[in-house]
C-alpha positions in Angstrom: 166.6 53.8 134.0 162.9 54.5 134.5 161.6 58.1 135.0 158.7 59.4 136.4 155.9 61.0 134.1 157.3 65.1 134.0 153.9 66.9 132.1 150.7 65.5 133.9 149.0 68.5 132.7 149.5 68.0 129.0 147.6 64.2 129.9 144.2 63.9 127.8 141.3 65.1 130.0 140.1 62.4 132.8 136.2 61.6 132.7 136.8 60.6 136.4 134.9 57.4 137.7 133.2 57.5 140.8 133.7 60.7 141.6 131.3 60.6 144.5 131.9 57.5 145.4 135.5 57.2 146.1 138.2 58.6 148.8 141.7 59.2 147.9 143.6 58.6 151.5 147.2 60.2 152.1 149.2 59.4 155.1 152.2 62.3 155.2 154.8 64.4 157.4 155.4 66.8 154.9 153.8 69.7 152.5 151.9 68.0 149.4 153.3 69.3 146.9 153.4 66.0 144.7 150.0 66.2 144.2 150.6 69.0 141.7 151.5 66.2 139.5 148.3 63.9 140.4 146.2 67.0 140.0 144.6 65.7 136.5 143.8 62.4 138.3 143.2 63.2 141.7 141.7 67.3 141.5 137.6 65.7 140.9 138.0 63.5 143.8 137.8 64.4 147.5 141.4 63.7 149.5 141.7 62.5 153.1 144.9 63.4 154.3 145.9 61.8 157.8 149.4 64.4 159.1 151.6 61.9 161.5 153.9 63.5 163.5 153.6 66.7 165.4 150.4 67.8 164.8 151.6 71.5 165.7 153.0 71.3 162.1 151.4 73.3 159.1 150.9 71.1 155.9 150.8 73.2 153.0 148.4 71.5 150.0 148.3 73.1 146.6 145.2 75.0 146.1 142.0 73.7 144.4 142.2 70.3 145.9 138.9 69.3 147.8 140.2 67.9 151.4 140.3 67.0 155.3 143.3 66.7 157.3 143.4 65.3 160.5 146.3 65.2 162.7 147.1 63.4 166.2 144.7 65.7 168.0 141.8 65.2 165.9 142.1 61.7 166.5 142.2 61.9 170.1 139.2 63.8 169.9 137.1 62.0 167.8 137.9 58.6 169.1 138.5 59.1 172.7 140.4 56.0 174.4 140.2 54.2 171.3 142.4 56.5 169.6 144.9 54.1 170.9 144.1 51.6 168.5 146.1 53.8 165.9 149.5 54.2 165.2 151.7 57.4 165.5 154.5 58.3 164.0 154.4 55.4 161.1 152.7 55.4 158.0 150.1 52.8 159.3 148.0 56.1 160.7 146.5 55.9 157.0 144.0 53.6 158.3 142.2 56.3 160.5 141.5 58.1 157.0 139.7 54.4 156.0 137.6 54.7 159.3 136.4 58.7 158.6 135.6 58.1 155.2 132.0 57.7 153.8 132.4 56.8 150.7 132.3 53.5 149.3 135.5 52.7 147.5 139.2 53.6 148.7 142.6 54.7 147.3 145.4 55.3 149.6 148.7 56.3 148.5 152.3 57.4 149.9 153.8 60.7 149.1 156.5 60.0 147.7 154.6 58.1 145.0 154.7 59.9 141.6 152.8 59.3 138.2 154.9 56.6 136.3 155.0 56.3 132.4 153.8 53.1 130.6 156.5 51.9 128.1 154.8 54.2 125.2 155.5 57.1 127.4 151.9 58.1 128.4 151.7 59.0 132.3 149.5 56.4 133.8 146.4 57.4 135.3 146.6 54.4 138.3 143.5 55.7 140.0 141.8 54.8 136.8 143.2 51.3 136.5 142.7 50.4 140.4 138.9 51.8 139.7 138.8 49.5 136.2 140.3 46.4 138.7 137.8 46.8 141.3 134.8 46.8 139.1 135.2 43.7 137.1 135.3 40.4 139.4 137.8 38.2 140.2 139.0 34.4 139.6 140.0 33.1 143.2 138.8 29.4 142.7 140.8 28.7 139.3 143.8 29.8 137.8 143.5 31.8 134.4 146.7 31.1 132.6 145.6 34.3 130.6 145.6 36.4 134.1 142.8 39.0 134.4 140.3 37.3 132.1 137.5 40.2 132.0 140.4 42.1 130.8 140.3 44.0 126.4 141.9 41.4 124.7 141.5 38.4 127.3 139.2 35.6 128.2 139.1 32.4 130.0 141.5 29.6 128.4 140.5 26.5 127.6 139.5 23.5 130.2 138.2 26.9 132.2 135.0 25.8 134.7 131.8 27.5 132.9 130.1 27.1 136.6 133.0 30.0 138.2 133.6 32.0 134.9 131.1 34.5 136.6 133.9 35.3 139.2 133.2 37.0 142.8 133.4 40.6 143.7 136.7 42.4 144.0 136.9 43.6 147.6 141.4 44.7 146.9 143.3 46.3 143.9 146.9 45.9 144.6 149.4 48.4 142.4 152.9 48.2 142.0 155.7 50.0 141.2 158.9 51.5 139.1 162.1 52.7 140.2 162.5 52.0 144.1 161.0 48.7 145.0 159.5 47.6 148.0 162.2 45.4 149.8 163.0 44.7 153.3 165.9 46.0 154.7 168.6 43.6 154.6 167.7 43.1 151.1 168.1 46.9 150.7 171.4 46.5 152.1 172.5 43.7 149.8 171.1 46.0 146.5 171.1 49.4 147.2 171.5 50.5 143.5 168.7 48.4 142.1 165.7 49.4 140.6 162.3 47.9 139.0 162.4 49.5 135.4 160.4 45.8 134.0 156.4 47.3 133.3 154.6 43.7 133.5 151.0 44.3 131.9 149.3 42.0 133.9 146.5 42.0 136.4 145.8 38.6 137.9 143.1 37.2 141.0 145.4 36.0 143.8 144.1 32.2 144.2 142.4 31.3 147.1 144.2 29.9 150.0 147.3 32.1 149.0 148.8 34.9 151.2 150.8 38.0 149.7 152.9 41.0 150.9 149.9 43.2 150.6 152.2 47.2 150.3 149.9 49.8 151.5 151.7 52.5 148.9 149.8 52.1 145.9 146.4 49.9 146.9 142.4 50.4 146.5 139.9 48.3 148.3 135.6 48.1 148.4 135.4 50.3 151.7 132.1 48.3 152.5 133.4 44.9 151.2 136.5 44.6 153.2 136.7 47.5 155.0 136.7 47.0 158.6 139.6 44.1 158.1 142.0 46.9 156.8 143.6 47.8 160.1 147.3 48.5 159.7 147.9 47.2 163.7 150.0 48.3 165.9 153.2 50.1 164.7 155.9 52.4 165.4 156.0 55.0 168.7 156.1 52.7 171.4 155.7 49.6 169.8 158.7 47.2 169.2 157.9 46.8 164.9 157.3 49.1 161.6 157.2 48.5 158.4 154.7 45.7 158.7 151.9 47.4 158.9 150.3 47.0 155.7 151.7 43.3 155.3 149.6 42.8 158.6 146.5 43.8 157.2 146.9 42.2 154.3 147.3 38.7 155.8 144.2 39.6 157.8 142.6 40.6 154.3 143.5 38.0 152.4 142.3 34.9 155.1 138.9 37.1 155.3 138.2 37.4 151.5 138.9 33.8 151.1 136.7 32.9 153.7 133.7 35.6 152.5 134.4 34.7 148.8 135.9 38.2 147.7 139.0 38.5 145.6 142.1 39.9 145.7 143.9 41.0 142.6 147.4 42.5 141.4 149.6 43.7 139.1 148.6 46.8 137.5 148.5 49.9 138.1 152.1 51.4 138.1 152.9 54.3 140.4 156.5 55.8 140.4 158.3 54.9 143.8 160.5 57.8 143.8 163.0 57.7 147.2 164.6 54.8 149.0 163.9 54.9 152.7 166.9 54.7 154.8 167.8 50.8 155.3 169.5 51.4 158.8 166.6 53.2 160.2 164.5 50.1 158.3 166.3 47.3 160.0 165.9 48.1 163.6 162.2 48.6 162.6 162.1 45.4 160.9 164.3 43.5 163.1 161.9 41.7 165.2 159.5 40.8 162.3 162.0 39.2 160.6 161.9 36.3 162.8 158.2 36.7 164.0 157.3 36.5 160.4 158.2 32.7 160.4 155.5 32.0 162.7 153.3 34.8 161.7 152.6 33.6 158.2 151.8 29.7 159.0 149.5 31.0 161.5 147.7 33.1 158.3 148.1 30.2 156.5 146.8 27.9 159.2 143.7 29.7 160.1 140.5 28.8 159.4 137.3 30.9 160.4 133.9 29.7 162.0 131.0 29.3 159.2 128.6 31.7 161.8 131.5 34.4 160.6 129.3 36.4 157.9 130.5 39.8 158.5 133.7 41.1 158.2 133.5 42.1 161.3 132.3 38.9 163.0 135.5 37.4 161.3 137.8 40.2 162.1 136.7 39.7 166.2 137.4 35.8 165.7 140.9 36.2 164.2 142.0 38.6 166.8 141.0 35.8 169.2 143.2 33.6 167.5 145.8 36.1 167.7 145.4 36.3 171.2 146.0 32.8 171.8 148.5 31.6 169.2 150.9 34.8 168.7 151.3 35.6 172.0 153.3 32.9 172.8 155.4 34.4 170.1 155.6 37.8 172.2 153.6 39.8 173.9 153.3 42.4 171.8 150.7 40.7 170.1 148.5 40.4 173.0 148.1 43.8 172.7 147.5 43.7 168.6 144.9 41.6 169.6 143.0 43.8 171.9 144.0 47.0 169.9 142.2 45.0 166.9 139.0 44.6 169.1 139.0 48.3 169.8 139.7 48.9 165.9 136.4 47.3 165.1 134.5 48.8 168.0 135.7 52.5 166.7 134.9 51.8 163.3 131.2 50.3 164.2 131.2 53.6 166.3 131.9 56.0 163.6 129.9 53.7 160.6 126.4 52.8 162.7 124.5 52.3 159.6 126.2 49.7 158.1 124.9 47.5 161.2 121.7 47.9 160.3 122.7 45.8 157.4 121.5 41.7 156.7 124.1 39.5 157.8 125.7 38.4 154.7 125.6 35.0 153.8 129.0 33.7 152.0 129.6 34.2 148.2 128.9 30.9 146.7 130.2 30.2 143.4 126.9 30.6 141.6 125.7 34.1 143.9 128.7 35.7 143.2 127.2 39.1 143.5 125.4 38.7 145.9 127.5 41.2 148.1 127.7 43.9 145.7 124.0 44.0 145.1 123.2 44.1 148.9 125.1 47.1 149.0 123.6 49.1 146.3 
């Protein structure tokens, strides 16, 4: 049985990394009192906390914390008509906090998401980590049979290219977790006593050309890298799915950074998942995209994106075309996910003007790899 770090505040003290640079993005119902925990990791860093629900309701969070908190109202108001382009009352209003934020990197986590222990016993500092994963580049074109080759103690094996052992930019971190793990509902309902107590220490690139079940619980992204393609979609009041919302933009993600040259990578950090959600309630929100997502993901795997598509948002527009006129035919619910991911990218170019005035980016190359990343600093 796995248990979630209980003295945080006994942790060695955190030289925090990029301080100014980074958002930490909570989607929540409820008073945050599990960030008393985080509070050696997360206290030096400014919080964006997005309330779902009533937005009549007080959330309580513990002094000292540096924060906004916006609730339904405040995204009415600041978005107008396109507020309709978010979701309410599912955990896919995180993505709001994405569009608000200034800074350059992002960290979104769910509340119910405590600090885990690494098999020593030291409480793990996943903030840290996702920062460390970010910051070194990634291996999309080539597998490394030693994972995360930029990694202390690793390198490339081997019969390794020399002309791609400079890697691409990391635009996605994508964390894990112990105790509860991440499963749909009917395989919640098949093992509902089972728990992820195996730490794996691994970090590896996700190859190019492959799609993954991007979870939205414990994940950090390049805000100006790959941004405007993290749109959660179209999920719970009113709409006939949940639970998909992250695995949406992820598939979205995923076909953009291969096609812009970014990387994805996964594995490390931990986080401690600490509370099944309720696999009845789960099914009837997953019931539909359990059979949608046999023709959802050979149409991610399928699509291809115009070479005159050099911004993420010039490649987000085209995908929601092809959305428009391949999934529809599926349902039309996704007729409207494609026009709500038109007005996504409108709001966001609304609310992030400047980086417009930006070059269009010409793709990463194997031998410019950082070419992004420089452009931006």
């Amino acid at each position: 049985m796995v248990e979630p770090a209980r003295d945080t505040q006994a942790a060695t003290k955190v030289v925090p990394l990029l301080k100014d640079e980074l958002d930490i993005v909570i989607p929540t119902i409820r008073n945050l009192d599990f960030l008393e925990m985080w509070r050696p990791f997360f206290q030096p860093y400014h919080l964006i906390i997005v309330q779902d629900g009533d937005p009549s309701k007080t959330i309580t969070v513990p002094d000292g914390f540096d924060y906004e908190l916006y609730n339904r109202n405040d995204i009415n108001r600041i978005l107008g008509p396109k507020a309709s382009c978010i979701s309410f009352k599912d955990s896919a209003c995180r993505c709001f906090g994405y569009m608000v934020s200034k800074k350059k990197y992002i960290f979104t986590i769910d509340d119910d998401c405590f600090v885990a222990k690494d098999p020593s016993g030291k409480p793990i500092n996943a903030l840290e980590q996702h920062i460390k994963n970010i910051l070194s580049p990634s291996t999309p074109f080539f597998f490394n049979t030693l994972y995360d080759p930029y990694r202390e103690g690793a390198d490339f094996v081997r019969g390794y290219p020399f002309s791609l052992r400079e890697g691409v930019p990391t635009a996605v971190s994508h964390g894990l977790w112990l105790n509860i793990p991440d499963y749909d509902a009917p395989t919640q309902l098949v093992k509902p006593l089972e728990r992820n107590t195996r730490y794996v220490d691994a970090i590896l690139t996700i190859p190019k050309g492959t799609l993954f079940p991007m979870c939205g619980m414990n994940l950090a992204f390049d805000r100006e890298l790959i941004g405007p393609a993290m749109y959660f979609g179209l999920m719970g009041d009113g709409q006939p799915i949940g639970r998909y919302d992250d695995m949406w933009a992820g598939w979205c993600t995923k076909v953009i950074c291969d096609h812009l040259g970014l990387g994805v990578k996964t594995g490390l950090p931990y986080i401690y998942h600490s509370k099944a959600s309720n696999p009845f309630v789960n099914l009837r929100k997953e019931y539909k995209g359990i059979f949608w997502q046999e023709e959802i993901i050979p149409f991610f795997q399928a699509a291809t994106l115009p070479k005159d598509c050099t911004t993420v948002q010039n490649c987000y527009i085209e995908l929601s075309k092809q959305v428009k006129e391949k999934l529809s035919k599926v349902d039309p619910y996704f007729d409207k996910l494609a026009d709500a991911m038109v007005t996504w990218i409108e709001a966001w170019d609304e609310l992030n003007p400047l980086l417009e005035l930006l070059p269009k980016l010409p793709m990463a190359k194997h031998n410019c790899n950082f070419l992004l990343v420089q452009i931006f600093i």
